[in-house]
C-alpha positions in Angstrom: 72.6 18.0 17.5 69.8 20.5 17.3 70.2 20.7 13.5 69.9 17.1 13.2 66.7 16.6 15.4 64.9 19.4 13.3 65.9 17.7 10.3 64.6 14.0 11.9 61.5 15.8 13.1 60.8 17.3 9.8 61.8 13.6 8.1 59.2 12.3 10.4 56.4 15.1 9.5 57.1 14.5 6.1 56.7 10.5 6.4 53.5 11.4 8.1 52.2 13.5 5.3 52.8 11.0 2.5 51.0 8.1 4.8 48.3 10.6 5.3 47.9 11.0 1.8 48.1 7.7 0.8 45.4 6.2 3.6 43.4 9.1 1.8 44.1 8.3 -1.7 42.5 4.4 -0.8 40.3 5.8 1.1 39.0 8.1 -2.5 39.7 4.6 -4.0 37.5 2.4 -2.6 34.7 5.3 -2.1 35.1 5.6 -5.5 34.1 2.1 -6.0 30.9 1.8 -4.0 28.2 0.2 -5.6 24.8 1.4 -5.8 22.8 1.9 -2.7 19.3 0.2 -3.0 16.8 1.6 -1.2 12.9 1.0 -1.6 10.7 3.8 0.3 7.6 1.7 2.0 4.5 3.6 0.9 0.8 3.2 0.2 -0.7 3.8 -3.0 -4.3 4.6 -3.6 -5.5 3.7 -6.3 -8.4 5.7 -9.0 -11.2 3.4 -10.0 -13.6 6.4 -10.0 -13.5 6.1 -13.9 -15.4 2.0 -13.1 -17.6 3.4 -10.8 -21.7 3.4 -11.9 -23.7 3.1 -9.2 -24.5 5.5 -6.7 -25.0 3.5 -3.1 -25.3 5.9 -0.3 -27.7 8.3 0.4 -26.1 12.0 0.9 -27.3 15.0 2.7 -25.6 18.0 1.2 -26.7 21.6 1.9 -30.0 20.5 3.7 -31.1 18.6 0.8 -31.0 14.5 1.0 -30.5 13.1 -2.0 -33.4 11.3 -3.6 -31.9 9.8 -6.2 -30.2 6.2 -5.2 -29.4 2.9 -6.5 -30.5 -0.1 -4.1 -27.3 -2.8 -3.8 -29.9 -5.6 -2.7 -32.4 -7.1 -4.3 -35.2 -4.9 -2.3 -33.4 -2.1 -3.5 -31.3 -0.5 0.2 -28.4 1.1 0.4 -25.8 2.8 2.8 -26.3 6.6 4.4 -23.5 9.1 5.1 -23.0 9.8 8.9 -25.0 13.8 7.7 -27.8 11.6 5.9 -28.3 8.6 8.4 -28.0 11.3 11.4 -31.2 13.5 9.7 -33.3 10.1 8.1 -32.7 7.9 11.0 -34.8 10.3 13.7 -35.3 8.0 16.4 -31.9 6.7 16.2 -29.8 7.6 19.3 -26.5 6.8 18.0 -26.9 6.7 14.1 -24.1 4.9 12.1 -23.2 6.2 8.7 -20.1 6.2 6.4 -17.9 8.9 7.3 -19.1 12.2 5.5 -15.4 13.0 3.9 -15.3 9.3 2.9 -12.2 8.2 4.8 -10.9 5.0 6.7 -7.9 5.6 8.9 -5.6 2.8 8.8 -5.4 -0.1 11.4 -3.1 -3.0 11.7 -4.5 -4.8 8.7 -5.3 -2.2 5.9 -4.0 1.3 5.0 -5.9 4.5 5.0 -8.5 4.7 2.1 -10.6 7.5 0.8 -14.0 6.0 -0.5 -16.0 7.4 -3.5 -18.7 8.0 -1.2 -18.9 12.0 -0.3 -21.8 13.5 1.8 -20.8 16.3 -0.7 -21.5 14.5 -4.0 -24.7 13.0 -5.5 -22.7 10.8 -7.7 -21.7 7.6 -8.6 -19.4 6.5 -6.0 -19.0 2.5 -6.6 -18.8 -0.4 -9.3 -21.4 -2.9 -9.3 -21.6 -5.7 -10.7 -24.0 -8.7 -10.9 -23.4 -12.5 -11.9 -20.3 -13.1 -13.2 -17.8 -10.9 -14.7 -14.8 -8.6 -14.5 -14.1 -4.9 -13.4 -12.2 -2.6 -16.5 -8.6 -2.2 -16.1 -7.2 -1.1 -13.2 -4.0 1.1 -13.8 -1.5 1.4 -11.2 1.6 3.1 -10.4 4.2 0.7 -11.5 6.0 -0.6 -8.3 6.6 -3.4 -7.2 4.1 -4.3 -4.1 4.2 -6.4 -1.3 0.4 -6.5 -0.9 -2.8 -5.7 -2.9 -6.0 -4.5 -1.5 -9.7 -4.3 -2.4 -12.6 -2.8 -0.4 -16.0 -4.2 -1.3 -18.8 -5.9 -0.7 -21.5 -8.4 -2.0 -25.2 -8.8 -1.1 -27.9 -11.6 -1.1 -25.0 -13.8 -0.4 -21.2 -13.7 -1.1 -19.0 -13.2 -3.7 -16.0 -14.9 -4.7 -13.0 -12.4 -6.4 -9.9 -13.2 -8.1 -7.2 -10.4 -8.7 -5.6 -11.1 -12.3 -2.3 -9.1 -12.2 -0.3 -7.6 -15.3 3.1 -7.2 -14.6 5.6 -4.8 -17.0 7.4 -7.8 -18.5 3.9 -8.8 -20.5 3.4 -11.4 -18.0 -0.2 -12.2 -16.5 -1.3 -14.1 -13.3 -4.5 -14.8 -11.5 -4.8 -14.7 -7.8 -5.8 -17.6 -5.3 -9.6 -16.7 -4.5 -10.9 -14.4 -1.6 -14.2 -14.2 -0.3 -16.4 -10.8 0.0 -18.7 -11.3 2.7 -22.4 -10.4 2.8 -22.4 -7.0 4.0 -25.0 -8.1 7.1 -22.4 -11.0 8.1 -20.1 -10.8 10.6 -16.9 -13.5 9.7 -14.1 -14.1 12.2 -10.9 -11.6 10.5 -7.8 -12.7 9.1 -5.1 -10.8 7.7 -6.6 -11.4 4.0 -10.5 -10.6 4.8 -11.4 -8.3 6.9 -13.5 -5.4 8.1 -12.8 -2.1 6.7 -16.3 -0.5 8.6 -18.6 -2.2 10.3 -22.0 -1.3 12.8 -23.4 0.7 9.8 -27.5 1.1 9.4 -28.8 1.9 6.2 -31.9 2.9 4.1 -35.3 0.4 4.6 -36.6 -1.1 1.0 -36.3 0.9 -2.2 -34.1 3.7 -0.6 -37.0 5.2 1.7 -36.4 5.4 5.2 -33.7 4.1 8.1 -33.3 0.1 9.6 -31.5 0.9 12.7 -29.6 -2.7 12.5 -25.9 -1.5 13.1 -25.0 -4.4 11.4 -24.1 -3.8 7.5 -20.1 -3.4 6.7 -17.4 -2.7 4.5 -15.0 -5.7 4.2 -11.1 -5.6 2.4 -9.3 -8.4 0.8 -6.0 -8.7 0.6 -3.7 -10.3 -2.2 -0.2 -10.7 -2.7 1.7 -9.8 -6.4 4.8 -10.9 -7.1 7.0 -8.3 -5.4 10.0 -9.4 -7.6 7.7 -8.0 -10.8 6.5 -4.5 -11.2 2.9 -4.9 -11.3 1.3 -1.8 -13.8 -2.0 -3.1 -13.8 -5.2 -5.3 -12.4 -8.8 -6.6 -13.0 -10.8 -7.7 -10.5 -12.7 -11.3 -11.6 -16.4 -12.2 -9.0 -18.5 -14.6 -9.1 -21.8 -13.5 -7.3 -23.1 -16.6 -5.3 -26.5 -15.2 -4.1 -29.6 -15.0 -6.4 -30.5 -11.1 -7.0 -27.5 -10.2 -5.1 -24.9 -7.3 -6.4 -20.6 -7.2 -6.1 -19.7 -3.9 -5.0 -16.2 -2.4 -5.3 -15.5 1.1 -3.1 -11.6 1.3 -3.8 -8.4 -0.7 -3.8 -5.0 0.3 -2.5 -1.2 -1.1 -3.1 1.2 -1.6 -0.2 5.2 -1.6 -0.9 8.1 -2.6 1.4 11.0 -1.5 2.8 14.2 -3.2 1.7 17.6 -2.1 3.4 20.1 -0.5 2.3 22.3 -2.6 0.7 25.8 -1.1 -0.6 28.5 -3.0 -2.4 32.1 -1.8 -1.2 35.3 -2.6 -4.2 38.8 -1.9 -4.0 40.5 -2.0 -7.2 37.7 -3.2 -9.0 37.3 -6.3 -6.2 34.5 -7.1 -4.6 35.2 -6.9 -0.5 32.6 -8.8 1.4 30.8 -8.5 4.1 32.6 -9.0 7.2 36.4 -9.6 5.5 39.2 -8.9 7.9 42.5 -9.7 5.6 44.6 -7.2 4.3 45.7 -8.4 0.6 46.9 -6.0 -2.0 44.4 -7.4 -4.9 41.5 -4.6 -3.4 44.1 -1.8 -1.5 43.5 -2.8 2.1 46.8 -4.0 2.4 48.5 -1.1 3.5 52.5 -3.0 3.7 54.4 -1.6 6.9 54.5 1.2 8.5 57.1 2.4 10.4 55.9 3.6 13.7 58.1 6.6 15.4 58.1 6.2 19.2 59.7 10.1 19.9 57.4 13.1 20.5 
């Protein structure tokens, strides 16, 4: 009797091995089979317009020296100040306003993070301009496939109108719905697609030469949407400048992308199991047949 229990025990160890192996051997099966897993990392991507840029619009102050060569965006010739500049022309200012001096917006709710051309560092040209009607050069992107376009700019004597015309990687080309660029003295009621990137700024008086203390002049962003489907590898930006003597000017642009889940595609025996399927069937290996179950320990 002792015999034939060892010999049913070892029957039953054996049986358990070979279901053990073949819940594993499925189990390789239908890992095996998984389909890709798609996974699209959100991220923001600055773009580099510095090759467009040609005017220089903010005064700097950079090792005790303000710069006195500038390029008036209005048609009496002022521009913006770094927070050094605006902090050492602006004398009788108690709480001068200028653009930050490492040229950075921190992200809010309704744009990402974007480092301006302007530098207190750098006596260059930090910005496009444009006047009357016209286009920026080519703007080269890294190809994704965004959710949302940016563009950080302004107009002056009046507004500007701007259209985004996008080139996508399959050759096609599309042009964007318009957006208004605000005067940068106005103050307009923000919306997900225009908004303020700075505002409260001062800036230089006529010709460059001196401080208005208005805390008033701004930054504003505009916001477009590609076709996300599309990988977008490149942009222009189109304006129409409504005010007489007045100037577009572009400081940057940006490119938002999405998350999309993970998505994985699960196949047993080269068939497709979907989502939620609860029936066994032999056509993708979840149908194990019977098992016997032993009730003796």
């Amino acid at each position: 009797m002792k015999s034939f229990i060892t010999s049913r025990r070892k029957s039953h160890q054996r049986a358990g091995t070979a279901k053990a192996l073949l819940i594993a051997t499925i189990l390789a099966v239908l890992i095996s089979s998984f389909g890709s897993v798609d996974i699209t990392q959100a991220g923001t991507f600055q773009f580099d317009i510095s090759s467009l840029f040609n005017a220089d619009v903010a005064v700097n102050r950079s090792g005790g020296v303000t710069d006195p060569i500038n390029d008036g965006i209005d048609s009496d010739g002022r521009a913006y100040m770094t927070q050094t500049a605006v902090e050492q022309i602006c004398t009788s200012d108690t709480t001068p306003h200028g653009l930050p001096d490492n040229g950075l917006i921190q992200a809010n709710a309704r744009h990402p993070a974007i480092q301006l051309g302007v530098l207190n560092s750098d006596n260059g040209n930090n910005a496009f301009e444009g006047s009357g009607s016209g286009s920026t050069g080519l703007i080269n992107v890294t190809d994704q496939q965004y959710t949302y376009i940016h563009i950080f700019a302004i107009s002056t004597n009046g507004n500007t109108t701007v259209t985004l015309t996008f080139n996508y990687l399959d050759g096609t080309n599309v042009t964007t719905s318009s957006r208004t660029i605000q005067d940068w003295f106005n103050d307009p009621t923000e919306t997900d697609d225009e908004y303020f990137l700075i505002n409260g700024l001062d800036r230089t008086g006529p010709s460059t030469s001196g401080c208005e203390n208005v805390d008033d002049p701004a930054i504003f962003g505009a916001r477009f949407q590609p076709n996300s489907s599309k990988t977008l590898v490149s942009f222009r930006v189109n304006y129409n400048v409504l005010g007489s003597g007045g100037s577009f000017v572009l400081f940057g642009a940006s490119g938002q992308t999405a998350v999309t889940a993970p998505e994985m595609g699960v196949e047993g025996n080269s068939t497709p199991i979907q989502d939620g399927d609860t029936t066994p069937s032999t056509t993708d290996l979840t149908d194990f047949g019977n098992a016997y179950q032993d009730s003796e320990r």
